[in-house]
Structure formats: structure tokens, C-alpha cells
C-alpha positions in Angstrom: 45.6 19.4 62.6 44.4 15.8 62.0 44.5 13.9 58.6 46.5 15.8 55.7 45.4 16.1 52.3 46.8 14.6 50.0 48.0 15.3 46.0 49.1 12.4 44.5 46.7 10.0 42.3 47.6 6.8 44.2 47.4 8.8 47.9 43.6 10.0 46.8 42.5 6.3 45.4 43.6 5.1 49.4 42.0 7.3 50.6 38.4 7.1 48.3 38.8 3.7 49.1 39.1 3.9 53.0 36.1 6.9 52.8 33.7 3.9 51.0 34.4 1.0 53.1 34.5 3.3 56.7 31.6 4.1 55.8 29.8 0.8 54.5 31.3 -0.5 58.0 30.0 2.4 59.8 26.6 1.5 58.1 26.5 -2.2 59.9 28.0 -1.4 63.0 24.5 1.1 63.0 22.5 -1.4 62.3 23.9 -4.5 64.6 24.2 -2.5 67.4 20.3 -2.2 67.3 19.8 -5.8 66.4 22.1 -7.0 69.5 19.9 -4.3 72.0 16.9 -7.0 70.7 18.7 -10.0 71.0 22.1 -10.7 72.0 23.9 -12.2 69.0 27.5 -13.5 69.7 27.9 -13.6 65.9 27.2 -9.7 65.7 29.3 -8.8 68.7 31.8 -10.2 67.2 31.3 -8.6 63.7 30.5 -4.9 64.9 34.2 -5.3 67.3 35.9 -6.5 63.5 34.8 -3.9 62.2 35.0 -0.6 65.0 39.0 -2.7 64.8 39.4 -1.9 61.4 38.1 1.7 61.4 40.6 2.3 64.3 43.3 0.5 62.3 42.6 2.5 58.8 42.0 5.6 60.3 45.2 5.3 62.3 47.5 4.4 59.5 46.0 7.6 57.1 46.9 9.9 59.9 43.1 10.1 61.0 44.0 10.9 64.6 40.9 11.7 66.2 38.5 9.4 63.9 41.0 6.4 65.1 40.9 7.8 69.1 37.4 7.4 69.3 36.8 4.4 67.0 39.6 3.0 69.8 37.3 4.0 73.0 34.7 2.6 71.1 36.5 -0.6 70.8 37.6 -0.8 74.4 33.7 -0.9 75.8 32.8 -3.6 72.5 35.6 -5.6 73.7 33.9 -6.0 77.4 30.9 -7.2 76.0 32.6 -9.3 74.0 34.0 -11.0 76.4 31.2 -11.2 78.2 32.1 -8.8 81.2 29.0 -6.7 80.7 26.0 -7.3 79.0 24.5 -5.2 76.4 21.8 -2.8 77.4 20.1 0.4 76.2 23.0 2.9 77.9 25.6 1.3 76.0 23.4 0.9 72.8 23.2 4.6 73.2 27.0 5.4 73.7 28.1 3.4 70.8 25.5 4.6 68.4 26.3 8.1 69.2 29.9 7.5 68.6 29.0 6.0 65.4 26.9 8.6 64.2 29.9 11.0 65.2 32.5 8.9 62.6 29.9 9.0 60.0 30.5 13.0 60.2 34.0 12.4 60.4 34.2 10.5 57.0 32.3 13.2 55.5 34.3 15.7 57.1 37.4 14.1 55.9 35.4 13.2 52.0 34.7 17.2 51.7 38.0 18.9 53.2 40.4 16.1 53.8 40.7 16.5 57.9 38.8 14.4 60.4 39.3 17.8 62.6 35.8 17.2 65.1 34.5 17.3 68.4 34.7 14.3 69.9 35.9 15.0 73.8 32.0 14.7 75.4 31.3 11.5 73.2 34.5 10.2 74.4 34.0 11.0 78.2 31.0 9.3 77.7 32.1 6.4 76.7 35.0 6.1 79.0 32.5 6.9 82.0 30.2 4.1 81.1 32.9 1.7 80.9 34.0 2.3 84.7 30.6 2.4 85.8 30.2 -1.2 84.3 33.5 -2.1 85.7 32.3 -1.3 88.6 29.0 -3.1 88.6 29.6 -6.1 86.6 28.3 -9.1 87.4 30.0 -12.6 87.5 29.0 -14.8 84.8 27.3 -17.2 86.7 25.4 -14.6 88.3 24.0 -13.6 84.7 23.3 -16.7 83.6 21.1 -17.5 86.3 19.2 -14.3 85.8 18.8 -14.9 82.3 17.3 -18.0 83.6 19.8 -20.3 81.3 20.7 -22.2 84.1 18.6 -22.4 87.7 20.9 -21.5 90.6 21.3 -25.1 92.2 23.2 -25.7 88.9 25.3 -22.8 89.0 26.7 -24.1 92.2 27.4 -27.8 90.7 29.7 -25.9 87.9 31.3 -23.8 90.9 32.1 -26.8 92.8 33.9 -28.2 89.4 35.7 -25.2 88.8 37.0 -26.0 93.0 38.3 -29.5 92.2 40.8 -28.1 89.9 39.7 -29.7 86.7 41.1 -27.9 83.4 38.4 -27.8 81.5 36.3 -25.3 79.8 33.3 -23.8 81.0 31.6 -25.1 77.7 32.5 -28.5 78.6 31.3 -28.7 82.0 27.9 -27.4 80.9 27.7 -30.2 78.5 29.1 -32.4 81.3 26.2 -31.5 83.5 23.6 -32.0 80.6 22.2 -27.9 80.7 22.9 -28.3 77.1 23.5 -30.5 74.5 26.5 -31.1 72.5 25.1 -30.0 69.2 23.8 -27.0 70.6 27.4 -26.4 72.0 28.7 -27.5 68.5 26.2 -24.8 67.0 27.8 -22.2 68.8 30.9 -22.4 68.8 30.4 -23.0 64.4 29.0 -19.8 64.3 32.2 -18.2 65.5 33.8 -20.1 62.4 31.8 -19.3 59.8 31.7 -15.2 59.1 31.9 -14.6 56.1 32.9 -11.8 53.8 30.6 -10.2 51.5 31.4 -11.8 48.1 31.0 -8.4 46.3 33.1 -6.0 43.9 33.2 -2.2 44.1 32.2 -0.5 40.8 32.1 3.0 40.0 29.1 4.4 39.7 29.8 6.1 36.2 31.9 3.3 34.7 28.3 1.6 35.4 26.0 4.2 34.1 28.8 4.2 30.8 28.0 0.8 29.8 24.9 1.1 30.6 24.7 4.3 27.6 26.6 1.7 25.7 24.3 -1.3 25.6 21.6 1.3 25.5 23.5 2.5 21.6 23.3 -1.3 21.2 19.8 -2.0 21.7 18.8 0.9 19.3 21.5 -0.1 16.8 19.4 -4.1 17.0 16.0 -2.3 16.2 17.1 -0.9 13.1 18.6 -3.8 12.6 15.8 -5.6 13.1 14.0 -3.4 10.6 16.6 -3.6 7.7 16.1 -7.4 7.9 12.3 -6.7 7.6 12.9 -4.7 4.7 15.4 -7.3 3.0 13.0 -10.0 3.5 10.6 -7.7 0.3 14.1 -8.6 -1.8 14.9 -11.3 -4.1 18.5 -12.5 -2.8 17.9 -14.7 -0.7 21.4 -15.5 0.2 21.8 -12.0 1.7 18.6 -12.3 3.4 19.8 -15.5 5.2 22.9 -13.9 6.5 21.3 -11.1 7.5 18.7 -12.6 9.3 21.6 -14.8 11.3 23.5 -11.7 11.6 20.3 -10.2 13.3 19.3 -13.1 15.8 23.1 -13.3 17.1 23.2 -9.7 18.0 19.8 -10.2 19.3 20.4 -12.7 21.8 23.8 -11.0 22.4 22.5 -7.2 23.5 19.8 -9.2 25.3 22.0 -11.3 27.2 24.5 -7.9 28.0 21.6 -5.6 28.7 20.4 -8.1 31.7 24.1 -8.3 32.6 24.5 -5.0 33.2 21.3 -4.6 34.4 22.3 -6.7 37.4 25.2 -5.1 38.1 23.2 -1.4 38.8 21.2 -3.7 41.3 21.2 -3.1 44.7 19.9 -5.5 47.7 16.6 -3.5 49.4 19.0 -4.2 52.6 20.9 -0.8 51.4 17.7 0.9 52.6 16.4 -1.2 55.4 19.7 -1.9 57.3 19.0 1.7 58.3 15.3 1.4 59.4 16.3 -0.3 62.6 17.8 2.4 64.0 15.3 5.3 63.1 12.5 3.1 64.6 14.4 2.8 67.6 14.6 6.3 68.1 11.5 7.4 67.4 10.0 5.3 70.1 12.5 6.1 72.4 11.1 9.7 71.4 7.6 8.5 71.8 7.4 6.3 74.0 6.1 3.3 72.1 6.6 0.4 72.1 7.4 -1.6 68.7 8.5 -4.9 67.0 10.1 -4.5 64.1 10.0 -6.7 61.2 11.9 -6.8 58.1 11.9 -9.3 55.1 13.1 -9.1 51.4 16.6 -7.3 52.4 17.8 -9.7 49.6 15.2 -8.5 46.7 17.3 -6.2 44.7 16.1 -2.9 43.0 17.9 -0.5 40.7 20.7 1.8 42.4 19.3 5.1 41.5 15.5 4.1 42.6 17.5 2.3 46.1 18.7 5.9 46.0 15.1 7.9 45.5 12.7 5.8 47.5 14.9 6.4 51.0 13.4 9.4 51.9 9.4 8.6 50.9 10.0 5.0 52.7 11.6 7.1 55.7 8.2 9.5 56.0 5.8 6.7 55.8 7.5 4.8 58.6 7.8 8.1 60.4 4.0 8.2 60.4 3.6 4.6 61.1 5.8 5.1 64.4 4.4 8.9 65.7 0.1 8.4 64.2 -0.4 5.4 63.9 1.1 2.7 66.5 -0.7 3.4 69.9 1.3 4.1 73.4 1.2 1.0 75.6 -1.7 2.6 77.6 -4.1 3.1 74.4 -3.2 -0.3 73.6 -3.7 -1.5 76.6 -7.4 0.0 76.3 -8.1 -1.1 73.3 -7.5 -4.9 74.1 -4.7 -4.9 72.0 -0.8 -6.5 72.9 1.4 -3.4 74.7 3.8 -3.5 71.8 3.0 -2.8 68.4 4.0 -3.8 65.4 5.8 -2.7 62.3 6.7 -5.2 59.2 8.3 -3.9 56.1 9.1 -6.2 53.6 10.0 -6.5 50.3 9.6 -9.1 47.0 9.8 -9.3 43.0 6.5 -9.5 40.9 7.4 -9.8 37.5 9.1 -6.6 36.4 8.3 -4.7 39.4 9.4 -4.8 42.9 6.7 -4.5 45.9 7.7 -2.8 48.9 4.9 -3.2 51.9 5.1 -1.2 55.0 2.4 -2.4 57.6 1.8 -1.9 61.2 -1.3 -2.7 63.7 -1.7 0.7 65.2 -5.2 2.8 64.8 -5.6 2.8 61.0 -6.9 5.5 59.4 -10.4 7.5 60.8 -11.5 7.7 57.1 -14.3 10.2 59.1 -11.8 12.0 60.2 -10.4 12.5 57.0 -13.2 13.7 55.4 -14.0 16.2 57.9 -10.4 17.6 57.4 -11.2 17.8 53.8 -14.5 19.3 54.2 -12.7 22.1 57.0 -10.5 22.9 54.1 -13.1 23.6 51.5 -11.2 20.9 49.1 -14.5 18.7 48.5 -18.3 19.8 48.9 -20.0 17.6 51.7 -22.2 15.9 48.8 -19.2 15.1 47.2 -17.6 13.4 50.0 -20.6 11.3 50.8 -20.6 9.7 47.3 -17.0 8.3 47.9 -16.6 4.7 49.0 -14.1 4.6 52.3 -11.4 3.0 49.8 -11.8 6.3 48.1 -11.8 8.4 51.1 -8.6 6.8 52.4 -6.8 8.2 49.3 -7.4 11.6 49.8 -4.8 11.8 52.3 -2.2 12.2 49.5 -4.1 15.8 49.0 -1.7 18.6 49.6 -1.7 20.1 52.6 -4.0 17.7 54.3 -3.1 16.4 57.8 -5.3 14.8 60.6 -2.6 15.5 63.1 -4.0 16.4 66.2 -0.6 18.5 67.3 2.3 19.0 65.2 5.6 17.3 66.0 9.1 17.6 65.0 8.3 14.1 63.0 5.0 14.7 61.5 1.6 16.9 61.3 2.9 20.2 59.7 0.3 19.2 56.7 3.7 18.1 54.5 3.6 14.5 53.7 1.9 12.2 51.8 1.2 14.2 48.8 5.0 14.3 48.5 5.5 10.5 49.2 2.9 9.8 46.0 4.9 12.6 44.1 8.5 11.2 44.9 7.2 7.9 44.0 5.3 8.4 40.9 8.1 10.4 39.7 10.1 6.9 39.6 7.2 5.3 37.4 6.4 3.7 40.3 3.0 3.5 42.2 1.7 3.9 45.6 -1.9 2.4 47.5 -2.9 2.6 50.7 -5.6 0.4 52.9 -6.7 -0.1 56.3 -9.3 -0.9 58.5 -10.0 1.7 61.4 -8.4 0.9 64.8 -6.4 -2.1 63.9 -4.3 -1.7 60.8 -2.5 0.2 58.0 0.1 -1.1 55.0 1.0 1.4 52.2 2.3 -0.5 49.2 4.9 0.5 46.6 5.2 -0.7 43.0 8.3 0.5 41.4 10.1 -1.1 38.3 13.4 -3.0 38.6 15.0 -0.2 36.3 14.4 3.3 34.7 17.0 3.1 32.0 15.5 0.5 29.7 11.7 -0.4 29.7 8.7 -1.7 27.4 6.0 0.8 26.0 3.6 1.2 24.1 3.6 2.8 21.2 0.7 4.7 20.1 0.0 7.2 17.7 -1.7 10.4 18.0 -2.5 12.5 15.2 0.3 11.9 13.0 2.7 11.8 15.3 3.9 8.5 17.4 4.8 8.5 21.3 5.4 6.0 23.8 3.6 5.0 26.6 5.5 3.0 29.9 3.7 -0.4 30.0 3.8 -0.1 33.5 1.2 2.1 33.9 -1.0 0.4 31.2 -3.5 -2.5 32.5 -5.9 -2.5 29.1 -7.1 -1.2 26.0 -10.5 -0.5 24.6 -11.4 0.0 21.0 -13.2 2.8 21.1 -16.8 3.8 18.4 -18.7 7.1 17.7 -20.6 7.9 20.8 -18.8 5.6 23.7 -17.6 8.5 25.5 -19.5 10.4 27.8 -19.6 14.0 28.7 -20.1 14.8 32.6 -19.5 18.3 33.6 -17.8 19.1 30.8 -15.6 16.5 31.5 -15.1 13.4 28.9 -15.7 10.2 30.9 -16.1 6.4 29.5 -17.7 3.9 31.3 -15.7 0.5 32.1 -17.3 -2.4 33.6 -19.2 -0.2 35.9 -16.8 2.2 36.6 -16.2 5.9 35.6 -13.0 6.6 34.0 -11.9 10.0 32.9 -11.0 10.5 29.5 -7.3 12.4 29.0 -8.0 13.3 25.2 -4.1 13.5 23.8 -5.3 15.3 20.9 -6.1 18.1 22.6 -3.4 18.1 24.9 -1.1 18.3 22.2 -2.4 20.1 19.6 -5.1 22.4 21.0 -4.5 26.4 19.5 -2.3 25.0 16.8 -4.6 26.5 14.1 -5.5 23.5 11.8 -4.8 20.4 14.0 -7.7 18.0 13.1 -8.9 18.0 16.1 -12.6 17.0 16.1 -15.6 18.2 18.1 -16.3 17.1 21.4 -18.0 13.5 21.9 -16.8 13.3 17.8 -13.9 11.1 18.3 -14.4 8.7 15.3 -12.5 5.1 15.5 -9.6 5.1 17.7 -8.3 3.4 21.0 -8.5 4.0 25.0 -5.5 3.2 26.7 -6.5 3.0 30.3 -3.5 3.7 32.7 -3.6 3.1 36.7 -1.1 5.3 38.4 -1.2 4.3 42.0 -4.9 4.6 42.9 -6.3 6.5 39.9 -7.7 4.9 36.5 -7.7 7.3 33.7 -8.3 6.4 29.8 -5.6 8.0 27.4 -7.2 8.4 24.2 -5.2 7.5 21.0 -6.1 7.5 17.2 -4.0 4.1 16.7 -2.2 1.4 18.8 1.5 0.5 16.7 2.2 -2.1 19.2 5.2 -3.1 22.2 8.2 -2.4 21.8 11.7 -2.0 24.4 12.9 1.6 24.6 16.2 3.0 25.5 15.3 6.2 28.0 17.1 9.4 27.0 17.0 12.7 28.4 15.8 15.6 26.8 19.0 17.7 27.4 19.8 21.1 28.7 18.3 23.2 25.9 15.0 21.1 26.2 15.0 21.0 29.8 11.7 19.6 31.6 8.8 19.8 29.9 5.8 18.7 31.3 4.2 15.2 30.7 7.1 14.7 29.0 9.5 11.9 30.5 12.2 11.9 28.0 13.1 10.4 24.4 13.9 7.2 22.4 15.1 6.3 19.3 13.0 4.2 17.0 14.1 1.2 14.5 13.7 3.7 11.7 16.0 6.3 13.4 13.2 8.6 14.1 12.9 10.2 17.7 9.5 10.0 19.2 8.3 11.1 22.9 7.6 9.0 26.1 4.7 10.4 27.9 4.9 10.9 31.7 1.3 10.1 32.7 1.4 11.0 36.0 2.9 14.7 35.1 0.2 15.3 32.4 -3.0 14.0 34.8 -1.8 16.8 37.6 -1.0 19.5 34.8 -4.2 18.7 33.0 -6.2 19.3 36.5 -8.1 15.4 35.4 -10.6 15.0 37.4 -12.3 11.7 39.4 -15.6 10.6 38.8 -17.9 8.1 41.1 -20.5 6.0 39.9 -22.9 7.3 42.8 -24.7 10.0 41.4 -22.3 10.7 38.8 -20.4 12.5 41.3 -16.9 15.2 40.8 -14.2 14.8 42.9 -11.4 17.4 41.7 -7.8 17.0 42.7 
């Protein structure tokens, strides 16, 4: 059998070692094999043969027979077109990402039992056929040069002719020689073989990380109650103490402040953990489809907490899905519609403020907000007169409905009626929000708000009856004092009216404390003075309503625990200043519990969800 498994502490740190980096180098051998099929990158020839050297080399020396065999065939047909023997093309693309996908098995195959025991005979013969068929058929160089239209063929023969006369010189040379290119452009070149670089990173366990990060959380509570005592000393008379105390309190202040951010960083991940990957899948989807599509990616570099890196791969993965199989056109639809053959599909990715924004747009049909709406109605989710009061901004939104799909057959990729409603779920689940817009027949982008971290956040603290929660400041955009009588009632619904709009009212009071005997709980419409703290969760507006607003504060996220479990609307605990424990809401959870309900200002209309 191949591989062993090993017993001793120092044999099993190897080999968690060689498991993470085979398969980080498996990772961008994926993803530069589908850059180079695009455009032919010395540079990432060179990198992807490194790195299929070192897997062979590893795997070799652990006793990973078969993983090293087939990273070794692998290396045999990079090293032709490295040397420029054959160029790359889709048949190879295909042979090597196949084999690649097969050694990502392997390492998990080897992580779960210890052996890299696999099939790997038909992938092998594959690649071993290719390479004689390309022996076979190569071309000589100058042959593919002139095809690639780098040099015309009347030049070729003048660099022929050189080679003839015996001179020792380089091929580079003579080029330059005969002015086809520059110096600097040779100089260019041949620097880019010179300057890879290693990636200038550190490999941290995942739970030393999330450790420290429970550690500076204990600290950051430990400063509010600090914090407070020093509020409290400043009633005193000793003003000696209260000077000491209050230096005391600013140093560990800026001290937690500056170690929270530091370990902050450290949990952050580059977006490119999630988009090096997107290449590939889009790929093979149009090879599937057989579409046509440019693929752009920008903000690889923006970085974004390791857990959410970790939760937003598979909504990111359905949305492009759909991007790829509804909405990008063949070439013949395109072709009819006046459009370019080949579509497009840009993903990118940047910082605003405290959040990170994660666009996916493509130039493809849009969305038939028609269509939608007769899906809808088909269902019996909306009444038709409901449907005509919403504004096509609206309509667009109700494909995040359950069960909703405007497929018009069902693939293996998309159409089963499963989708969208889980995207928003998986999203909103991360405190994170989702919108969509297009324009029917020639775009579609979905955007994604998330925050740069879960663990630590600002809220707003609010209280509600006599008890104080806290509210993620993300999802807050305003407040409203609110009077006798400023609410609404709308089909028995509680509604305020903002600048025009209808906004339904989510009365905590009654969430809470409904058939608790005597809660204080007024009447409806009696609210007496309190506040409205209107929320926007990806593309609803609700109004929470609150007897009192304490004010902002930074909170340290804690789980309820095992004998707690989930409770819904619930999104976990903190620990005040004053030591008391107080809840932080999870708007989201509470609006789909609660059944809230969308109003639209034509007609006064009911939109349930």
C-alpha cells in the first residue's frame, strides 16, 4: 500500500505540514492553468512546473507513491510547454486540471486515513498519450511564431539564415539584432523570469487564532468596566486616585484597541482565497454550456474575515452558477440581439468603511421582472393586485422567495426552484446583506455587504421594557423619535410612514413579552414616547420599536452555549461595563419568524413574505 501512517508527534507535524502546503499549491496550479489557457504567461508556466516539482518531490520523500507518480507525469507534459515544444491549448488544459483535481483527492485521502492509495492509471494514460501525440505534432518554433503573427515569415527566414552562418548567439539576441523587438521589451522578459517571488506569509493555526482572539475579547470587556469604575471615581473626592485611574484607563484603552486590530488582521484573509477558484468553475460551466465568457476579477487583495471567506464560498458559487447557465446568452442569442458573441462576467471586490462589497455583474439577459411576476402569481404567493402595485425594483426582489424559479428546464446547475432564497439566508446569516438590480436584456450585478468581522462589532444599545439588548449597527441606517399617534395601523399590521415610504413596525414589546401576564405592554397604536430604530437588511426597511435609545457601544460576541442552544432572533450575548449580560438581536431571524410583512405606498398595498 502507499504512504504509511505515522505515530510519532514530529512524523504527524511533516506530514500536517506537507497536507497544507500540497494543497495551497494544488489550489494555484488550478487556478494558473486556466489563466495560461487565456493568455500564455511565461511567468505562470514557470510557477505551476515549481510547484507540480515540489508536490512530486514531497510526496516522494513521505512515501506518497502514487500522489508523486502522477504529480511526475504531470510534470513531464508542463515541462514541454515550458520549453516551448508545445503550446498550451484546451486538451492539455484539460489533462492537467484533471490530474490536479485527482491530487486534491489524494491529499484528502491521505488527511482522512493516511494513504494516497487512488486510481490514477486512466488519468495517467491520458496524460502520457497526449504527450506523444504533441510529440508527434509539434511545431518548430519559428513555425509558431509566425502563426502567432509575432514575426511575418520573410523574417523568420532572415533569423534562419543567422542560425546557418554559425553565429553563437541566442535566439533572443538575434531578434533584437533584427529590430522585431526592442531591447527593453527583451529586458522585460527575461526580468520576469528573475523576479518570483514567495508569498511573504506565516501559517497560523486556526485555534491558536480564534484563542487570542477569546483573549482580547476578555480584554475589551475587562476596559468597559474599567471605563465605568473610572466614571464612578470621578463622583469621589481623591483626586489623586482619580488621576491614576484615569491614566491607568486610557493606556489600557489604546492598548486593547491597538491588540484587538492586531489580531483582527491576522484572522484576515485576501478575497483571492475565494476567487482564485472562480476561474476554473466558469471555465467549466461554459464548456458545459456552450458559452462563451470573459471573465473579470478585481479586489483579490481586499481582505475579509476567515470564517466569513469560509461562509460566503458557496452563496458566491450559486450566484455565478446562475450568471453562467440564465443569464449570459449562447453566442447565437447574442449574436441576435446585436450584442458581442462573448459575454461577460466581472466580480470584484473593495472595502467601504467597516464592510466589504463583493459585486458580481454580467451583461447577459437581465432579469424578465414579467416573468417573475407571473411565476409568482402561478404559485399563488402574491394576488395579481398586489403584484401590480410593486415597482420593478420591488419585483426583482421577489426572486429570493422560496421555491421560486423562472427556469425554463431544470439543469444539473440551476432551475430546481432551490437558490436564491438560500443565497439571502446564507448571507444574512453573516450580518451581511444582499441587493440585486438589472435592466432587462442587457445586465444583472448582485451585491454583497458583509462586515470585516463577526467576533467584535458596534451596536446599539437599546432598551425595551426594562430590559437592555443590543442591536448590530450594521443593520441600523436611522432613528426616529417616535409621539402618540405616529404609527399607523394597515391590515392589522403597525406601519410608520418615513419620507414617503411605508415601513413596517416590528413592536419588541410584544415580541418579547406578549402572554407574560402583566408585561406593560400597551394597547395597539398606544405606544407613548419611545424610539424607531429603522434597520435595512439587504432590500427590506423595517422600524424596530424601542422604549429608549442608551447609546453605541463595541461588543464582544458570545455564544449562547449548548444548554441555550439557538434561539430565534437571538444572535448571541455580551457582557456590559457593569458586568451585566444583555442580548444581541438577530434582525433578520426575528423579521422571518415574526412573518413582517411589506407595505407599498400605492394603494396601501400587502406584500407578505
Amino acid at each position: 500500500m502507499s504512504g504509511q501512517t505515522f505515530e510519532n508527534d514530529e512524523m504527524k507535524e511533516i506530514i500536517n505540514d506537507f497536507l497544507v502546503e500540497t494543497t495551497e499549491l494544488i489550489e494555484n496550479v488550478i487556478r494558473d492553468i486556466v489563466a495560461i489557457e487565456e493568455s500564455p504567461d511565461e511567468e505562470l508556466i514557470n510557477g505551476i512546473f515549481r510547484a507540480v516539482h515540489t508536490i512530486k518531490g514531497t510526496s516522494s520523500f513521505l512515501g506518497f507513491t502514487r500522489l508523486s507518480n502522477l504529480a511526475h507525469k504531470s510534470e513531464d507534459l508542463l515541462g514541454m510547454v515550458r520549453k516551448g515544444e508545445i503550446r498550451m491549448n484546451k486538451d492539455i488544459g484539460d489533462a492537467l486540471l484533471e490530474a490536479a483535481d485527482l491530487m486534491r483527492v489524494m491529499v484528502e485521502k491521505i488527511k482522512d486515513s493516511g494513504t494516497d492509495e487512488e486510481e490514477i492509471e486512466h488519468v495517467v494514460k491520458g496524460l502520457e498519450s497526449l504527450i506523444k501525440k504533441e510529440k508527434e505534432e509539434k511545431k518548430p518554433l519559428g513555425e509558431i511564431l509566425v502563426e502567432e503573427k509575432v514575426i511575418t515569415r520573410e523574417e523568420l527566414e532572415v533569423v534562419l539564415e543567422k542560425q546557418k552562418e554559425g553565429e553563437n548567439k541566442r535566439l533572443g539576441e538575434i531578434v533584437v539584432e533584427e529590430k522585431l523587438i526592442t531591447e527593453s521589451q527583451l529586458n522585460t522578459v527575461l526580468n520576469k523570469q528573475k523576479s518570483y517571488k514567495e508569498d511573504q506569509t506565516v501559517r497560523i493555526d486556526v485555534k491558536k487564532l480564534d484563542e487570542l482572539m477569546n483573549l482580547v475579547g476578555e480584554l475589551v470587556l475587562g476596559k468597559n468596566r474599567l471605563t465605568m469604575v473610572n466614571t464612578l471615581a470621578k463622583r469621589g473626592t481623591d483626586n489623586g486616585v482619580l488621576e491614576n485611574l484615569e491614566e491607568v484607563s486610557n493606556y489600557i484603552e489604546v492598548i486593547t484597541n491597538d491588540l484587538q486590530l492586531a489580531i483582527m488582521k491576522a484572522r484576515l484573509v485576501p478575497m483571492s482565497k475565494v476567487f482564485n477558484k472562480i476561474p476554473r468553475m466558469v471555465r467549466d460551466l461554459s464548456k458545459e454550456f456552450g458559452k462563451e465568457i470573459t471573465l473579470k476579477i478585481s479586489g483579490e487583495e481586499t481582505e475579509l474575515d476567515r470564517s466569513l471567506i469560509e461562509s460566503l464560498h458557496d452563496p458566491l458559487v450559486h450566484i455565478i452558477r446562475n450568471s453562467v447557465d440564465h443569464g449570459i446568452e449562447t453566442p447565437e442569442e447574442r449574436r441576435r440581439s446585436g450584442k458581442d458573441e462573448k459575454g461577460t462576467l466581472s466580480i470584484s471586490a473593495y472595502n467601504e468603511g467597516n464592510n466589504v462589497i463583493i459585486e458580481v455583474f454580467d451583461d447577459g439577459k437581465g432579469i424578465n421582472v414579467q416573468a417573475v411576476k407571473e411565476k409568482v402569481k402561478e404559485k399563488g404567493l402574491m394576488s395579481e393586485s398586489d403584484l401590480n402595485a410593486l415597482s420593478d425594483k420591488e419585483a426583482m426582489n421577489l426572486i429570493f422567495i422560496p421555491g421560486l424559479s423562472t427556469a425554463k428546464k431544470v439543469t444539473k446547475v440551476s432551475g430546481r426552484g432551490v437558490g436564491m432564497d438560500v443565497v439571502r439566508s446564507n448571507i444574512e446569516k453573516m450580518n451581511g446583506q444582499v441587493y440585486i438590480d438589472s435592466e432587462s436584456g442587457k445586465w444583472t450585478k448582485l451585491t454583497i455587504k458583509l462586515p470585516l468581522t463577526l467576533a467584535i462589532m458596534r451596536a446599539l444599545i437599546v432598551k425595551v421594557e426594562d430590559d437592555i439588548f443590543a442591536i448590530p449597527l450594521n443593520n441600523v441606517i436611522e432613528l426616529v423619535k417616535l409621539k402618540k399617534g405616529m404609527t399607523k395601523t394597515v391590515d392589522k399590521n403597525e406601519v410608520f410612514v418615513l419620507r414617503d415610504s411605508i415601513i413596517p413596525v416590528l413592536d419588541m414589546p410584544r415580541v418579547f413579552f406578549s402572554g407574560n401576564g402583566n408585561t406593560g405592554v400597551k394597547e395597539e397604536g398606544d405606544i407613548g414616547e419611545g424610539y424607531l430604530v429603522i434597520c435595512r437588511i439587504s432590500d427590506k426597511t423595517i422600524g424596530v420599536k424601542v422604549k429608549s435609545v442608551i447609546g453605541q457601544e463595541e461588543v464582544v460576541i458570545k455564544p449562547l452555549g449548548e444548554f441555550m442552544g439557538n434561539v430565534n432572533g437571538i444572535g448571541g450575548a455580551t457582557i456590559r461595563g457593569d458586568g451585566k449580560v444583555i442580548l444581541i438581536l438577530d434582525i433578520p431571524a426575528m423579521i422571518s419568524s415574526k412573518g413582517i410583512q411589506h407595505f407599498h405606498r400605492k394603494g396601501v398595498q400587502v406584500v407578505r413574505e
